[in-house]
Structures are given as structure tokens and as C-alpha cells.
C-alpha positions in Angstrom: -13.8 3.2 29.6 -9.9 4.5 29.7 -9.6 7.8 29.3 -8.1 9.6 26.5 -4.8 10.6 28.5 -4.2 6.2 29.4 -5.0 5.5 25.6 -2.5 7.9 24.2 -0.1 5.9 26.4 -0.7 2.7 24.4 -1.4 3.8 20.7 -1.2 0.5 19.3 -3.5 -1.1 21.6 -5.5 2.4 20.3 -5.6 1.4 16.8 -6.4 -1.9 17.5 -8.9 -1.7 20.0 -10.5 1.5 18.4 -10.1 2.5 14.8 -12.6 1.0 11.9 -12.2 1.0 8.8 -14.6 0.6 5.5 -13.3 -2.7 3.8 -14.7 -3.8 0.3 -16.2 -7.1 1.2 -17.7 -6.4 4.8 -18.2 -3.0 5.1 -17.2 -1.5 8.4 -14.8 -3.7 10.1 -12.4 -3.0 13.2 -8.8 -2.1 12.0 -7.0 -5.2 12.8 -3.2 -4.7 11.5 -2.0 -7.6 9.2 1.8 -9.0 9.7 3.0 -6.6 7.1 1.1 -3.6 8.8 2.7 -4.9 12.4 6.3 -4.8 10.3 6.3 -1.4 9.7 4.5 -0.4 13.4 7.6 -2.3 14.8 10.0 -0.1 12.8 8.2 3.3 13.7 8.2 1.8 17.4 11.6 0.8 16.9 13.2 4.4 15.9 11.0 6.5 18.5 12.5 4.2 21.5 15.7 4.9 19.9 14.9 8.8 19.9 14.9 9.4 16.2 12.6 11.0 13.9 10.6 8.3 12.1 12.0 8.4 8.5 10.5 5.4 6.8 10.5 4.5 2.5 8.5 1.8 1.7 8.6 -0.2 -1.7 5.0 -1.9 -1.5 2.7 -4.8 -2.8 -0.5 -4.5 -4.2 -3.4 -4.5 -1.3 -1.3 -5.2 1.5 -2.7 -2.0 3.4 0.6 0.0 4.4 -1.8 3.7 3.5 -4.2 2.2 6.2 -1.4 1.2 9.0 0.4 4.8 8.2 -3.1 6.5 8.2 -3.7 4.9 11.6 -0.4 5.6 12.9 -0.7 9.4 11.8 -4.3 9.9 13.5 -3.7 8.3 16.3 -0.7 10.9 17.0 -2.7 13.4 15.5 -6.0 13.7 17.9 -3.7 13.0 21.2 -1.4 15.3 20.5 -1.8 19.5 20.5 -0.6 21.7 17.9 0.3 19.0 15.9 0.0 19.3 11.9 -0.3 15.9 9.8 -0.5 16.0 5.7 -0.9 13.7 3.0 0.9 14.1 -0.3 -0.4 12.3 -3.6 -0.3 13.3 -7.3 -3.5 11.2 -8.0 -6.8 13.2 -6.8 -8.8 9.9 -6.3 -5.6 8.3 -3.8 -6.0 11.4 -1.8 -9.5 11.2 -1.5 -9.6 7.5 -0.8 -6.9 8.2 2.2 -8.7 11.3 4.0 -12.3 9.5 3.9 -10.6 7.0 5.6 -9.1 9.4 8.4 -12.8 10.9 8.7 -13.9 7.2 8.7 -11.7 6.6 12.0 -13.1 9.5 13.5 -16.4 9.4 12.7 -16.5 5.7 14.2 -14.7 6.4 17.4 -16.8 6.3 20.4 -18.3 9.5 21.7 -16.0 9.8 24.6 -12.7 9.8 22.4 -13.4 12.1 19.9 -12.1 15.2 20.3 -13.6 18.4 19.1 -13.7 19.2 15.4 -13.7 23.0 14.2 -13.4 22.3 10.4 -14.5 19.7 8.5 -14.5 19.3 4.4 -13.0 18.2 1.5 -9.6 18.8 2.7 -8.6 19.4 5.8 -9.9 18.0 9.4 -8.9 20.5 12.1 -9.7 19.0 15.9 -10.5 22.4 18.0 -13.5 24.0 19.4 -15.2 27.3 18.8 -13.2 29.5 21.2 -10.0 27.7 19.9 -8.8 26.6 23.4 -8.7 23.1 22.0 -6.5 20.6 20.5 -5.6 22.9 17.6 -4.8 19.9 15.3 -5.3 19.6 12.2 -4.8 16.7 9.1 -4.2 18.5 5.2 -4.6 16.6 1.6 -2.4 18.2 -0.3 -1.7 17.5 -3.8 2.0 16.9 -5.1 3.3 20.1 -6.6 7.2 21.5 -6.8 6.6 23.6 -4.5 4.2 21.8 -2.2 4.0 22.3 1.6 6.3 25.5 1.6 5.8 28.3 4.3 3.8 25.3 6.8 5.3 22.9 9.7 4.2 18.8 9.7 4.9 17.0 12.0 3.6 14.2 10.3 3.8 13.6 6.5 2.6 10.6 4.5 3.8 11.0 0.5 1.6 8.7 -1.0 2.7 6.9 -4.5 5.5 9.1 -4.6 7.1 7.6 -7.8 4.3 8.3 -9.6 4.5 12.6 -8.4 4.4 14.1 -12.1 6.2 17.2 -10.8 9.8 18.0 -9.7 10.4 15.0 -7.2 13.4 15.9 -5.7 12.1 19.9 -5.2 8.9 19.0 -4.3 11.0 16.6 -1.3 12.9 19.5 -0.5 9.9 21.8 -0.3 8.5 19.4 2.4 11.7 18.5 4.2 11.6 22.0 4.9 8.9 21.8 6.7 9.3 19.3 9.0 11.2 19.8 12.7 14.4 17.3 12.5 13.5 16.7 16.0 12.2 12.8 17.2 8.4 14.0 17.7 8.4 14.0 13.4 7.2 11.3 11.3 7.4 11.0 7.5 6.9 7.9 5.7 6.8 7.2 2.0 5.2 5.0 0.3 4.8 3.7 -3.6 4.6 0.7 -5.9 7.0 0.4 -8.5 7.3 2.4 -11.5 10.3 2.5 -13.9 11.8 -0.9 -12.3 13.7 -0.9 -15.7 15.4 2.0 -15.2 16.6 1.5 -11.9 17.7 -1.8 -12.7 19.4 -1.0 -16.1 17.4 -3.9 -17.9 15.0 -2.5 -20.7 11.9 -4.2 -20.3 12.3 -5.7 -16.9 9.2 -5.8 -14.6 8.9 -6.5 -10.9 6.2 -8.2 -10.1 3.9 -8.0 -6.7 1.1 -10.1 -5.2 -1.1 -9.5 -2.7 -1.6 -11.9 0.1 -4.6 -13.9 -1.3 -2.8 -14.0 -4.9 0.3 -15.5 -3.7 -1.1 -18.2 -1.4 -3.1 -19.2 -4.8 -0.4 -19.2 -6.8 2.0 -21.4 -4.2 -1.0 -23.6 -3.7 -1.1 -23.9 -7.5 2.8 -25.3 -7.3 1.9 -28.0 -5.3 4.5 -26.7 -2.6 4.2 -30.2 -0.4 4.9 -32.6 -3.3 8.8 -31.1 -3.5 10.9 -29.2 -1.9 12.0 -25.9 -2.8 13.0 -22.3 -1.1 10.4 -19.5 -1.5 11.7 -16.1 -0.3 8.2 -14.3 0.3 8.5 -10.6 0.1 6.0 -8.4 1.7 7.6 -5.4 1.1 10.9 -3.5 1.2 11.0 -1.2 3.9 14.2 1.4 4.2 14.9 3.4 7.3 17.2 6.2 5.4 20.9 6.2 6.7 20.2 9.9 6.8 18.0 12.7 8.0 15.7 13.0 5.0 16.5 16.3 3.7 18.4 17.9 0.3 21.1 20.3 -0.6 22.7 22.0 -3.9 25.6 20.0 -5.7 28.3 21.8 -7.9 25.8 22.6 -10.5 23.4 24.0 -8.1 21.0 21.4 -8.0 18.9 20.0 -5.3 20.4 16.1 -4.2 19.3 14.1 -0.9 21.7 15.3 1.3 24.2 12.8 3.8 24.9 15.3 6.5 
């Protein structure tokens, strides 16, 4: 077997070769990234060889997996790296829960010779050290959305799970975690949600955007009898936004916290 140090070298090939997860249908089943999990691994991979912190929205479909692909992108960065501090942000107790079984699934399931000491283990927080704390000293945090959530820590690694669905101060509680992550390119913090208030944004009362998964939207073309006429079908996985700018906020006129440009 490779050791640890030639695996960190290929993470991808880690998280395919390595990770499991707990599906509904089949139980334990090798992670084996879909084309819409590959999409977003090709941007992350694509804005680390350019040297920039990962900085990653994603507007997402039902089912399509993008809290697995993130949760195997932050591990994987998490247990082959020292010092490093990952978190994941969600309003909804039961979405946290679901995500940080899932990071204890892909440990618990890695083979002997990868795993990497763990000090702590419960319902929040994994911390990857031994006894004498000469270890990793690593460690992945639930945390649950608040205004004021993450302040006085360092991330390195922050997944904001169904973030337009945070019941508290958005745009504080962003700041409050912005703060706490190094600007530098060894960062990553991705955001992910489905919709909610699509007729707001658009300015249309009543309008709805509509997702399928995969399975649901192979039904419904098949259902069109797609090879009796022509026609254009623009499928869309997902909407994924690389920010123009460093995720971060500052005070307008009125003294309020805004995303910032600079």
C-alpha cells in the first residue's frame, strides 16, 4: 500500500480510491464522484493551481451530492494536513448531523494504515492527535449558524451548508466567519444551498425555480419522447460561482456590514 505522504500527493485519486460512504439504497458503497461532483473538484483544482484561496457558491439541485464531494474534499485536506481547522456551518440541526456522520463515516471506513490518530471524538467535533499531542493536531467542528458564529477561531476550511436558509443575521454571521479564515491560497470555503426566495431575487411574485435530480430528469425527458423531435434542452446541474472577490465584508455609509470588492 502507498503511504500516507504519496496519497496526499493525489487527493482525488484519495477520495476515489478510498473514501465510503453510507448511500440509501446499498448501504456502504465506495465514494465514486458523479459529473456534477467532478465539476466542482475541477473548479477547486482549478483555483489552487492558479494560487488562490478556493472561494466557491454553489446554487444546487436536489440529490446531486455537492455536501458529499465538499465533505470529501474538506477531509481529505483535513487528516493530511497539520494544524489545520475545518468547520461546518448549518442552521438545520438534522443537516449538520447528517454531514459530520458522514466525515466519521469516511474515517471510520479508511483502512487501518491511513487513519491517523484521533484524540476526541463526539457529537461535534473530530480532533486527529494522539495522547501526548505530538500529532496531527487537526480537528473538523459542527457549528450551528448564529450572528456571531466562528468568532475568536481560525478555518482553514469552511463548508456553509444551506446557507439561504441561516435564520440569523446572514451577512454578520458571513462576516463573523470571513474573519476567521487566512486570505492566503491554503483556505477553502465553499457555500452551498438550494433555492429559497427565487421570487424575490427575481422580482416576480410567485415565481418558482424548479430542480431535478438526475434520475427525475432522465424520467421526465424520456417521458417527452426526446427522439421523435427535435428540440434544445439546456440541462442544468448546478450554478457554481467563483466570487470576483475575496469573500469578505465591510461597513457602508450607514455603518452596515456589505460583501466587500477590495
Amino acid at each position: 500500500m502507498e503511504t500516507r505522504k504519496e496519497i496526499n500527493l493525489k487527493t482525488y485519486e484519495f477520495i476515489k480510491n478510498y473514501l465510503y460512504i453510507n448511500t440509501k439504497e446499498d448501504g456502504k458503497q465506495r465514494f465514486i464522484p458523479n459529473e456534477p461532483q467532478l465539476k466542482l473538484y475541477r473548479e477547486i483544482r482549478r483555483q489552487e493551481k492558479e494560487g488562490k484561496p478556493v472561494r466557491i457558491i454553489i446554487l444546487k439541485a436536489r440529490q446531486i451530492g455537492f455536501s458529499t464531494a465538499t465533505g470529501g474534499k474538506i477531509f481529505s485536506n483535513t487528516i493530511f494536513n497539520t494544524h489545520s481547522h475545518s468547520c461546518i456551518v448549518s442552521q438545520i440541526d438534522s443537516t449538520a448531523t447528517n454531514i459530520f456522520t458522514m466525515y466519521k463515516n469516511f474515517y471510520d471506513w479508511l483502512p487501518n494504515d491511513l487513519k491517523p490518530s484521533v484524540r476526541t471524538s463526539n457529537a461535534k467535533e473530530l480532533i486527529f492527535d494522539n495522547k501526548q499531542r505530538t500529532g496531527l493536531d487537526s480537528r473538523i467542528t459542527v457549528l450551528s449558524a448564529s450572528d456571531d458564529v466562528g468568532r475568536g477561531n481560525t478555518f482553514q476550511y469552511v463548508h456553509l451548508s444551506e446557507f439561504a436558509f441561516w435564520q440569523c443575521d446572514k451577512i454578520r454571521a458571513f462576516g463573523s466567519l470571513m474573519s476567521a479564515v487566512p486570505k492566503g491560497e491554503n483556505s477553502m470555503v465553499i457555500i452551498e444551498s438550494t433555492a429559497n426566495g427565487f421570487d424575490e431575487f427575481v422580482q416576480v411574485p410567485g415565481a418558482v425555480l424548479h430542480w431535478y435530480s438526475l434520475d427525475e430528469l432522465y424520467s421526465r425527458i424520456q417521458s417527452m419522447n426526446p427522439n421523435d423531435t427535435w428540440y434544445k434542452l439546456v440541462m442544468l446541474e448546478a450554478m457554481l460561482f467563483e466570487p470576483y472577490f475575496t469573500l469578505s465584508t465591510e461597513l457602508d455609509k450607514k455603518g452596515k456590514q456589505i460583501p466587500s470588492k477590495k
